[in-house]
C-alpha positions as CSV (number, residue, x, y, z in Angstrom):
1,X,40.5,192.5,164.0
2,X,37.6,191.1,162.4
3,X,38.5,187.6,162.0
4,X,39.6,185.0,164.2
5,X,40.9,181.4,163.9
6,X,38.6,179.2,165.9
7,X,35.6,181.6,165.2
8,X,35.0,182.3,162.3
9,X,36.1,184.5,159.0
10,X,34.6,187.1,160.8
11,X,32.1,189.6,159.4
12,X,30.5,193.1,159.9
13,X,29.1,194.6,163.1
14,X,28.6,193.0,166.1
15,X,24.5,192.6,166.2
16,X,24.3,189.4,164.7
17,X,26.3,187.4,167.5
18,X,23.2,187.3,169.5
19,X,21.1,186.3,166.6
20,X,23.6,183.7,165.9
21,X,23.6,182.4,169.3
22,X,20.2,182.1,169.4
23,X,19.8,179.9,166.0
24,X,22.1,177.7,167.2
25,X,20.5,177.5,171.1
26,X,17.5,176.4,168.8
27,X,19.4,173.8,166.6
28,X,20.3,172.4,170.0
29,X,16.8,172.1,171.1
30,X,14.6,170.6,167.8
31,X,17.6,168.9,166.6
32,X,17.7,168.0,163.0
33,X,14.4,168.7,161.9
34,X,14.6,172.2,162.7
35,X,18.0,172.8,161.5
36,X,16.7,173.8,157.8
37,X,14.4,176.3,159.3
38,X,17.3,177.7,161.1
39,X,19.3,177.8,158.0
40,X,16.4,179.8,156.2
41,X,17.2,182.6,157.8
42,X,20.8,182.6,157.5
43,X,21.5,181.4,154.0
44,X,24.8,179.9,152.8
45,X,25.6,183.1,151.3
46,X,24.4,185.6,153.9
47,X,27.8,187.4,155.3
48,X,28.7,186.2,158.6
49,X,29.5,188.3,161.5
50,X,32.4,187.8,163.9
51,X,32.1,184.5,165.4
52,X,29.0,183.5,163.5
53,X,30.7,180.3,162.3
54,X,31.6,179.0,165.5
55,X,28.0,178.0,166.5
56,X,27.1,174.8,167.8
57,X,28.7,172.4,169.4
58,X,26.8,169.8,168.1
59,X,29.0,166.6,166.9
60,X,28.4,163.8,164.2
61,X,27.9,161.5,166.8
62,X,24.8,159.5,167.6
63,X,21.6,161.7,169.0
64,X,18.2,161.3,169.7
65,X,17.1,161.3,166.4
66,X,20.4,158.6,165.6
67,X,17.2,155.8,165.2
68,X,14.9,158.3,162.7
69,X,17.8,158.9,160.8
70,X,18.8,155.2,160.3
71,X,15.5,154.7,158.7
72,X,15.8,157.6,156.6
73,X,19.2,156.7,154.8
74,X,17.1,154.2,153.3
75,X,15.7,156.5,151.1
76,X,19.2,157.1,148.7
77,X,20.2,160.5,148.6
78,X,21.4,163.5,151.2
79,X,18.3,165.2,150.5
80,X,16.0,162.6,151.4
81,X,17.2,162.1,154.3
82,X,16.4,165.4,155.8
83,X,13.2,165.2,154.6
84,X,13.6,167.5,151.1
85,X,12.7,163.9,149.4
86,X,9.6,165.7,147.6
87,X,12.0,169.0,146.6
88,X,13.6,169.6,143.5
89,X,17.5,169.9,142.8
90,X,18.5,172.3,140.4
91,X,21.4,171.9,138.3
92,X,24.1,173.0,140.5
93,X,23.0,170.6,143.0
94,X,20.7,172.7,145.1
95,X,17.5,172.7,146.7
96,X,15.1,175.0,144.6
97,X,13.7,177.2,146.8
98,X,16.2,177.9,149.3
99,X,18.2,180.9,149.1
100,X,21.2,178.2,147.4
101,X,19.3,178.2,144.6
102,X,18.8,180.3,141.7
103,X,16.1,182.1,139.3
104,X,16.5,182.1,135.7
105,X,19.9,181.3,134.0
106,X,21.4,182.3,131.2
107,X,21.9,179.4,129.1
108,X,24.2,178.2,127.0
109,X,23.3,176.9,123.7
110,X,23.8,173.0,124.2
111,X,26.0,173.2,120.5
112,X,28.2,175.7,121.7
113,X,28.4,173.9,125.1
114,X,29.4,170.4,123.4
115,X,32.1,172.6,121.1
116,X,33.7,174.0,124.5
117,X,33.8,170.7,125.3
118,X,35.5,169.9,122.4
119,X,38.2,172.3,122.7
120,X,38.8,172.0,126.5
121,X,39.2,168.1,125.8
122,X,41.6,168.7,123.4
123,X,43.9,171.3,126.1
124,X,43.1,169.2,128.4
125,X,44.9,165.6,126.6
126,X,47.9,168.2,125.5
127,X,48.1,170.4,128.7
128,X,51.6,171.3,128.7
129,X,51.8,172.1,125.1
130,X,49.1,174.4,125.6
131,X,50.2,176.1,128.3
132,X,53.9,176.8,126.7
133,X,52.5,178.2,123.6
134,X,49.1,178.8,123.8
135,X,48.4,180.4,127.6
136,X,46.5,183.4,126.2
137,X,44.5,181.4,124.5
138,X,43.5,179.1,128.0
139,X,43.0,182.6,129.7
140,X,40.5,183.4,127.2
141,X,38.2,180.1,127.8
142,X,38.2,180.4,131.2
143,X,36.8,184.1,130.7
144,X,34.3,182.8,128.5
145,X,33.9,180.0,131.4
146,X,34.7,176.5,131.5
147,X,32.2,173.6,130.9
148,X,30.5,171.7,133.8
149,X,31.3,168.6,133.0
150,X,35.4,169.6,132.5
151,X,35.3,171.9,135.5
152,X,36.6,169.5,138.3
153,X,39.4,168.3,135.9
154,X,40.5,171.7,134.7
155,X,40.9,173.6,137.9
156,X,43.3,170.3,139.1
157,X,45.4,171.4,136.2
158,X,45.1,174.6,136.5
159,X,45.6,174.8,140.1
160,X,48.7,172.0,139.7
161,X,46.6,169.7,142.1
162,X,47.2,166.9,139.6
163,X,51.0,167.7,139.5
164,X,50.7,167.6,143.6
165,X,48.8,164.0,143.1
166,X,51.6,162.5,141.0
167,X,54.6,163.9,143.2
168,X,52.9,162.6,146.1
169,X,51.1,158.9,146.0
170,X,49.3,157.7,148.5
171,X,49.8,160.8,150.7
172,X,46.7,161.7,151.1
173,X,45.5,158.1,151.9
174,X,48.1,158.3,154.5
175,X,47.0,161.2,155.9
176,X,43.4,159.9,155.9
177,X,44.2,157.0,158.0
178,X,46.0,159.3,161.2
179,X,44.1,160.2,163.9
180,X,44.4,163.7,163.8
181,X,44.9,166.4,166.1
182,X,41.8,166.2,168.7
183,X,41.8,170.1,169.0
184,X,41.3,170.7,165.1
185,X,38.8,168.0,165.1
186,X,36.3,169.3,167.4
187,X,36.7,172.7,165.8
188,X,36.6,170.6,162.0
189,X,33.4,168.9,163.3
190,X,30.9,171.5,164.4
191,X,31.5,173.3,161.0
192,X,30.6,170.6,159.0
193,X,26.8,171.5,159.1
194,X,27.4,175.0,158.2
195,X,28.7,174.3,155.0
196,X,26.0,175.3,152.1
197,X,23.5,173.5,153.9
198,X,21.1,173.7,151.3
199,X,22.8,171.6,148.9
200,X,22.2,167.9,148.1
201,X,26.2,166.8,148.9
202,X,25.7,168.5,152.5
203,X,22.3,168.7,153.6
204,X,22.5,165.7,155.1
205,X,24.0,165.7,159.1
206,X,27.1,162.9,158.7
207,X,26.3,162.4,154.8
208,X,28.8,161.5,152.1
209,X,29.7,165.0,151.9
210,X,30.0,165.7,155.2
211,X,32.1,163.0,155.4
212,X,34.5,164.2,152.5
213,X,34.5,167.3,154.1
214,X,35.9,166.3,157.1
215,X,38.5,163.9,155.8
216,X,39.7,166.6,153.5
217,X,40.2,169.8,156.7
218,X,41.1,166.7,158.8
219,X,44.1,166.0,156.0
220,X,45.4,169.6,156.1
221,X,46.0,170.3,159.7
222,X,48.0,167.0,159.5
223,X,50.1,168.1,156.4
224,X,50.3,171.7,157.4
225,X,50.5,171.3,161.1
226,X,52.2,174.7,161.8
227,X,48.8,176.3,160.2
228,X,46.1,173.6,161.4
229,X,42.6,174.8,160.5
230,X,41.0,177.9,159.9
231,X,37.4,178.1,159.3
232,X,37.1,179.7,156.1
233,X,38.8,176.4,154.6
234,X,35.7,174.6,155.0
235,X,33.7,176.4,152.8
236,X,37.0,176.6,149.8
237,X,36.8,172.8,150.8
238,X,33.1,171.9,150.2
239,X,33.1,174.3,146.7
240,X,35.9,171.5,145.4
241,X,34.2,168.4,146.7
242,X,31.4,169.3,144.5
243,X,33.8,169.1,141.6
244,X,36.2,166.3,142.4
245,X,37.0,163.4,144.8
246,X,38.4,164.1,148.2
247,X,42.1,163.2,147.0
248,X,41.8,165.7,144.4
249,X,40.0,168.3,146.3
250,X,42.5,167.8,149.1
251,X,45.3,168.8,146.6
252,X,43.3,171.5,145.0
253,X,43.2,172.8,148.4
254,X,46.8,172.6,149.5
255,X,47.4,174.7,146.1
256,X,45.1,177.6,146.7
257,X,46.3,177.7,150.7
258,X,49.9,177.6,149.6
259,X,50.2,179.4,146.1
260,X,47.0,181.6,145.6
261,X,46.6,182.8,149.1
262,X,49.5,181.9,151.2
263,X,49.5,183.0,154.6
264,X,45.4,183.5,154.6
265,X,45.0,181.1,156.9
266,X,48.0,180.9,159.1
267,X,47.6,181.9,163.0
268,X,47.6,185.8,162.8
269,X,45.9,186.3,159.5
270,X,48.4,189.0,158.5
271,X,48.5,188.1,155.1
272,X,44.9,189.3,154.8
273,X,45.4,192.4,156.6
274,X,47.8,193.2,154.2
275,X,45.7,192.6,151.6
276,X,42.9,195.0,153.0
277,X,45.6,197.1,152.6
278,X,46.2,196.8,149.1
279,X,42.8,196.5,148.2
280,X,41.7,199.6,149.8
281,X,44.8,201.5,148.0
282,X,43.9,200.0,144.8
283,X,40.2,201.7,145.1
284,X,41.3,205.3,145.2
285,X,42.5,204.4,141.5
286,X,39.7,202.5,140.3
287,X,36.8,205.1,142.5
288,X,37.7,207.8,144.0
289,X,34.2,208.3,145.6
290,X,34.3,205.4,146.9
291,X,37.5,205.4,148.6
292,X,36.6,208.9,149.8
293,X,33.5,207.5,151.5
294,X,34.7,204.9,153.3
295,X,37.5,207.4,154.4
296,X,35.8,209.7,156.2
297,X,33.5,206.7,157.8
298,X,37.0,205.2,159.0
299,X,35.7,201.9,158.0
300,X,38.1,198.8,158.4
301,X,38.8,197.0,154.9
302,X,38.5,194.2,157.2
303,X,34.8,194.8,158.2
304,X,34.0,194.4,154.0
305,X,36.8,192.0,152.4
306,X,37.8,189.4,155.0
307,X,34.7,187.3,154.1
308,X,35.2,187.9,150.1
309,X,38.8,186.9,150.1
310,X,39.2,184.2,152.5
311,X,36.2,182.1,150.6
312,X,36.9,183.8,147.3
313,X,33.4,185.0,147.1
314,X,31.9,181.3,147.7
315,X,29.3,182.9,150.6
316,X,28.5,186.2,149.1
317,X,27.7,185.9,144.7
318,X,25.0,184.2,143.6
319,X,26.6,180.1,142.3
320,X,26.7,180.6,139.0
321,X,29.0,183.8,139.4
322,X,31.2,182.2,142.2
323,X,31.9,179.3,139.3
324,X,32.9,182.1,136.7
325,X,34.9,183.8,139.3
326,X,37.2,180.3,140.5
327,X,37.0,179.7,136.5
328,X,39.4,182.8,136.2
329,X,41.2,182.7,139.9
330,X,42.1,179.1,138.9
331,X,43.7,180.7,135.6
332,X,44.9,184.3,136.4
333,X,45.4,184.1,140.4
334,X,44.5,186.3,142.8
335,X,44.5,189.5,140.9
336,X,40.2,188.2,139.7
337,X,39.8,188.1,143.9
338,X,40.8,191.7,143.8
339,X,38.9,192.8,140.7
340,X,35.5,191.1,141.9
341,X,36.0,193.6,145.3
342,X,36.9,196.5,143.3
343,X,33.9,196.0,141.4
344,X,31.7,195.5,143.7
345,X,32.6,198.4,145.9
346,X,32.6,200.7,143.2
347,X,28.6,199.6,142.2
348,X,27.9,200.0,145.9
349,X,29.6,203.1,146.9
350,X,31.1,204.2,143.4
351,X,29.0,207.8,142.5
352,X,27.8,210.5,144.8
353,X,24.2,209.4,144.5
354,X,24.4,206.6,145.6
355,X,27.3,207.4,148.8
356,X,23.9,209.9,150.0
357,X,22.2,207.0,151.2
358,X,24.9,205.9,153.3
359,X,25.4,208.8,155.9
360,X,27.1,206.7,158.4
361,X,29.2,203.9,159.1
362,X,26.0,201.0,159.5
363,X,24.2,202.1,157.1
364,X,27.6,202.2,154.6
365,X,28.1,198.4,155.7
366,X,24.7,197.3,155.3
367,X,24.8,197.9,151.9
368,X,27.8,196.2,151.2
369,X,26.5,193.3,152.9
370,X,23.2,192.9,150.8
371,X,24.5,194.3,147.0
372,X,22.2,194.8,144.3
373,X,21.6,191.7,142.9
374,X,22.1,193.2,139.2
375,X,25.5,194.1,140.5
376,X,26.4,190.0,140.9
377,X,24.6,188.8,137.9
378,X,27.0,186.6,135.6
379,X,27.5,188.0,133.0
380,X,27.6,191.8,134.0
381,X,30.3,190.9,136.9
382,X,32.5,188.6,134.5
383,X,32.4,191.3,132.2
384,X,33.6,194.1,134.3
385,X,36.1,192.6,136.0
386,X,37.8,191.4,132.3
387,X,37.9,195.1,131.7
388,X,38.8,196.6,135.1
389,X,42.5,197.0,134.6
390,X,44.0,195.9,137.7
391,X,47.6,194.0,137.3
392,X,49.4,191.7,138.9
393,X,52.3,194.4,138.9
394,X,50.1,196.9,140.7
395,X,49.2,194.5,143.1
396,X,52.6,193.5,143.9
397,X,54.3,196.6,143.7
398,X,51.3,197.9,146.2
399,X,52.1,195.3,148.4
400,X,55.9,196.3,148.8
401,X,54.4,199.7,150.0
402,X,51.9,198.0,152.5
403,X,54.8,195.4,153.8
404,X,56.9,198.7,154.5
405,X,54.1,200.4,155.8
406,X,53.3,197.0,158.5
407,X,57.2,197.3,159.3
408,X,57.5,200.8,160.0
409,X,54.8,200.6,162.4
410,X,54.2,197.4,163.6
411,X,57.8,195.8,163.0
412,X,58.0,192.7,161.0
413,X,55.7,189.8,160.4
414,X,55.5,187.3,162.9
415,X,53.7,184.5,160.0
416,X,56.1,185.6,156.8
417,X,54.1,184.0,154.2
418,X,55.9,182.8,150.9
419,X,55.2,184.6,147.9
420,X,52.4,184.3,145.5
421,X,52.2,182.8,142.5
422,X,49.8,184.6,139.9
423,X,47.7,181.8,138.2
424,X,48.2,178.7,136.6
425,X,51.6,179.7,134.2
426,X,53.6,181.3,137.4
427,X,52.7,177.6,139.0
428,X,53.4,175.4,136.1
429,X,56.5,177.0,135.9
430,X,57.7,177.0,139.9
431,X,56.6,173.2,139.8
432,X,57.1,171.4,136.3
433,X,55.0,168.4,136.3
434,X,56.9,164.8,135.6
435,X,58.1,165.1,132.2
436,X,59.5,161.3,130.3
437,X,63.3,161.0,129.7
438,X,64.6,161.4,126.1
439,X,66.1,158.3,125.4
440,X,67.5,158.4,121.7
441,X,65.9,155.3,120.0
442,X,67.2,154.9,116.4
443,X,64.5,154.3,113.8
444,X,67.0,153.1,110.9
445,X,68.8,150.3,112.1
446,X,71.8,148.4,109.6
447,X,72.9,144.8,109.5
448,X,75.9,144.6,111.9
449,X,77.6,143.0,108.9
450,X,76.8,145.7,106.4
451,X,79.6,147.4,105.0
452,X,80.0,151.5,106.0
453,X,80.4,154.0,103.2
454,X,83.8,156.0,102.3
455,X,84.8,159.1,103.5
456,X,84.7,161.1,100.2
457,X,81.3,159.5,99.1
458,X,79.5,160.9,102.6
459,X,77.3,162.5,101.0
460,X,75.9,160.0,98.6
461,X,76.5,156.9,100.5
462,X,74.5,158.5,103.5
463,X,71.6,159.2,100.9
464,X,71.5,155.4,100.0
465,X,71.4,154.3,103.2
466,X,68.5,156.2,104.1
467,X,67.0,155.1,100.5
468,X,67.8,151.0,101.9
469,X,64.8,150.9,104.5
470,X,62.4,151.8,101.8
471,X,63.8,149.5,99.3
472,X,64.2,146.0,101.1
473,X,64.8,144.4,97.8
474,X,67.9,145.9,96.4
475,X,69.2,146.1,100.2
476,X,68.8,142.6,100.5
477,X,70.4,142.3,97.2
478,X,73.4,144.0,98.0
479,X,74.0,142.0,101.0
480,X,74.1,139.0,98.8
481,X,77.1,140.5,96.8
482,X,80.9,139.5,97.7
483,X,82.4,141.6,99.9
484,X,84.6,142.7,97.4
485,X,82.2,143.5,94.7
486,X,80.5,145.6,97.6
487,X,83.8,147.3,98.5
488,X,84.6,148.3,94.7
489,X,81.2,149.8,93.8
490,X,81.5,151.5,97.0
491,X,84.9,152.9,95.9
492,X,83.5,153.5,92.5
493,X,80.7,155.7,94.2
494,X,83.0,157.6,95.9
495,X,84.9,159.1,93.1
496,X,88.0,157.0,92.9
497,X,89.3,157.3,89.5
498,X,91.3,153.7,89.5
499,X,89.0,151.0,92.1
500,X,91.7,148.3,92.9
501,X,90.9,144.7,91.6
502,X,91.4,143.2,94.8
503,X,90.5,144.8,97.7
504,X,90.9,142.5,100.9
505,X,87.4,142.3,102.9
506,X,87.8,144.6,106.2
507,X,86.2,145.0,109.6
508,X,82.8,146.5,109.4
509,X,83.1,148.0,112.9
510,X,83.3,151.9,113.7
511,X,86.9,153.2,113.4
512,X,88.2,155.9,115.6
513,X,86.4,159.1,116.1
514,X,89.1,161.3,114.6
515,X,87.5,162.7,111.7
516,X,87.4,159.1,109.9
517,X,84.0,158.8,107.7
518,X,82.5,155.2,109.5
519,X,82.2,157.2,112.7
520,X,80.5,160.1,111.2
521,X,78.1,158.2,109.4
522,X,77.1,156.9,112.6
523,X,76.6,160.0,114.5
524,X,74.7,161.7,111.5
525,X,72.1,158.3,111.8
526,X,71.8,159.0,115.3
527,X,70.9,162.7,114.8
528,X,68.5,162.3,112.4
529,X,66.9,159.4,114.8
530,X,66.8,161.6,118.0
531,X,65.3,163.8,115.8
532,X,62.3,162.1,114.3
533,X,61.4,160.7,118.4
534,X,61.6,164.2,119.2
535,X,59.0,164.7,116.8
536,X,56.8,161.7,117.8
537,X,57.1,161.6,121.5
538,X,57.5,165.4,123.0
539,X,55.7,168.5,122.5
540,X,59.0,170.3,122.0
């Protein structure tokens, strides 16, 4: 199997465990100065091979360089620290120059930017109503991507992490403050460095983001004990933490482990298998050539995808892709992770001119480990994986077959994961967020010594009392009048052809509920006032 808890997400062939080992024996011996070298050559996005994020087992405690170190913190910033002071940052927060970094964006024209940001503001301040009426509509601006500033905030509500912050206060803060299992801690700790080490938040050994990092894995294995860590959460981790605060993230991450890809990261990693499965099933639909090739080369969906989905494409597409991609997992769910790998195998593999290069199975893997840069590019990837029409009922009704398939020949699931939700509606709807009580609050309230109307003038007498708010005069006038007086031209209204001359005063209070006008009158007030707070208070 190519990926193992404790070792890594695992990757393709087996020739780059050496070269691993050997980057690391020289991290060991030049310490932090020559760990950026060391990461020069093996890039945050370069896929890993099997047990290439194991590593070192270098710790956050004290070294040699502890004193250096101590003077350089001085300076402010991560980057500083490990000597990048003189580099520039660009605007996704890393080092330009470094393989992290990026050429030439396209940019978005800053008036169109600030009216995304209008729009987003206003879904964002009226979330529920616009996911209970207006979900196409949400799907459609996360397509078109969402804007930086607003991306931290809309993937918690997206992703329900801010639902999962309200049900839960001061959980994570308690979590924060355990111990922690000392087994998942060494394991948490010598990944820390390996975390898009080129990028101002983590470039720095026991930094601020480091530190978030570690608090945030460190949180999960203690609310998910039977799962603990698996080392493709760190880099899912670090991608949120440069969005959000660790509470947030932590959420964020607890969502994505338990409703986007449940069971990725549970002991046997059967979940993914059977998702290599369905992905490689799904290819003889969407490229035939492809799935013919890597057929007849018997190659492993694991060797390819097990990297792709476990950090949703985090280590493999240039960063301003891997943003437009989590803009639309966050919205639409896993079916985007299976597009993007569609896609991308059918550019790589996808027409017979291109499988001729790829006679056997290294050469075959090779080039699905360094795709054609054109192939990643922002806007051509967003756009074919919009149109690739791959469903959320494919992939579930192809994961019925696989799930049969496992239990005919393997018997049944030792890690049964729960089932997947498919984006943000499927979650909003499985877990509601906090909603306030409708408590009926009358907005037309009477003297308790006004006088109710007859049965046979309903109709009119309800019409001037909702005509006596607007006019405090005359009501005021009214209540000045004798009872009596009152009682007549309330007789007189209601159609009585001889008013007595003296009608005694009576008790103002509500009579009995059986059909008698006073209590009607009543109930009809307390419609129409349930009504307008309805239309004040709630989106429904």
């Amino acid at each position: 199997m190519g990926a193992t808890r404790g070792r890594g997400v695992g990757g393709v062939g087996g020739g780059r465990e050496a070269e691993a080992a050997e980057v690391a024996a020289e991290a060991e011996a030049a310490g932090a100065a020559r760990m950026a070298k060391s990461f020069e050559e093996n890039g945050p996005r370069a896929p890993a091979a099997q047990g290439s994020l194991s590593g070192t087992r270098e710790s956050l405690a004290p070294g040699p360089d502890a004193a250096a170190a101590d003077e350089l913190s001085s300076l402010g910033s991560d980057s500083e620290t490990n000597g990048f002071a003189e580099r520039r940052i660009d605007k996704f927060g890393f080092i330009v120059g470094s393989q992290g970094a990026e050429g030439a964006l396209e940019e978005v024209p800053l008036e169109v930017l600030r009216q995304r940001e209008s729009k987003w503001l206003d879904m964002l301040n009226n979330w529920d109503k616009w996911m209970a009426k207006k979900h196409k509509k949400i799907r459609l601006r996360c397509q078109k991507g969402i804007p930086p500033s607003l991306r931290g905030r809309a993937w918690q509500y997206l992703s329900g992490g801010k639902v999962k912050l309200q049900q839960n206060p001061g959980k994570f803060d308690e979590l924060d403050m355990s111990p922690g299992d000392p087994k998942w801690l060494d394991v948490i700790e010598r990944d820390l460095h390996r975390q898009f080490p080129f990028h101002e938040m983590f470039v720095s050994r026991g930094g601020h983001g480091q530190q978030d990092l570690f608090r945030v894995l460190k949180a999960y294995t203690l609310y998910r004990p039977e799962e603990g860590y698996c080392q493709a959460q760190a880099p899912i981790a670090a991608v949120l933490l440069m969005h959000m605060p660790a509470e947030q993230a932590f959420w964020c991450l607890v969502q994505i482990c338990e409703k986007y890809l449940p069971g990725y990261y549970s002991e046997k990693l059967e979940a993914i298998q059977l998702d290599g499965e369905i992905l490689f099933s799904l290819l003889q639909k969407v490229s035939p050539v492809a799935h013919k090739h890597l057929s007849q080369q018997k190659i492993d969906p694991l060797l390819y995808m097990t990297e792709w989905f476990m950090c949703a494409f985090s280590r493999t597409l240039p960063w301003s892709s891997v943003l437009r991609v989590w803009d639309m997992f966050f919205c639409e769910g896993v079916k985007i992770i299976f597009r993007v790998g569609l896609v991308l195998l059918k550019q790589a593999l996808g027409s017979p001119e291109k499988v001729r290069g790829c006679q056997g199975q290294y050469e075959t893997i090779e080039r699905l480990r360094s795709l054609n840069p054109k192939v990643m590019q922002e806007a051509f990837l967003v756009q074919e994986v919009v149109e690739l029409p791959v469903t959320e009922r494919q992939i579930e009704r192809e994961h019925l077959i696989q799930l049969r398939r496992w239990q005919e020949t393997r018997g049944e699931l030792q890690c049964p994961s729960p089932p997947r939700l498919h984006g943000a509606k499927a979650i909003l709807e499985a877990e509601p967020g906090p909603r306030p009580s409708l408590q009926p609050s009358p907005s037309i309230r009477l003297p308790l010594d006004a006088p109710l109307s007859g049965s046979k003038g309903k109709s009119k007498a309800s019409k001037q009392v909702q005509k006596e708010p607007r006019e405090p005069a005359r009501e005021s006038g009214q209540r000045d009048q004798p009872p009596a007086a009152s009682q007549a031209k309330a007789a007189a209204a209601a159609g009585d052809a001889s008013p007595p001359q003296d009608m005694p005063v009576q008790d103002p209070a509500p009579q009995d509920p059986q059909g008698s006008a006073p209590w009607d009158s009543a109930h009809h007030r307390s419609r129409e006032s349930l009504t307008s707070q309805e239309s004040e208070d709630t989106y429904l």
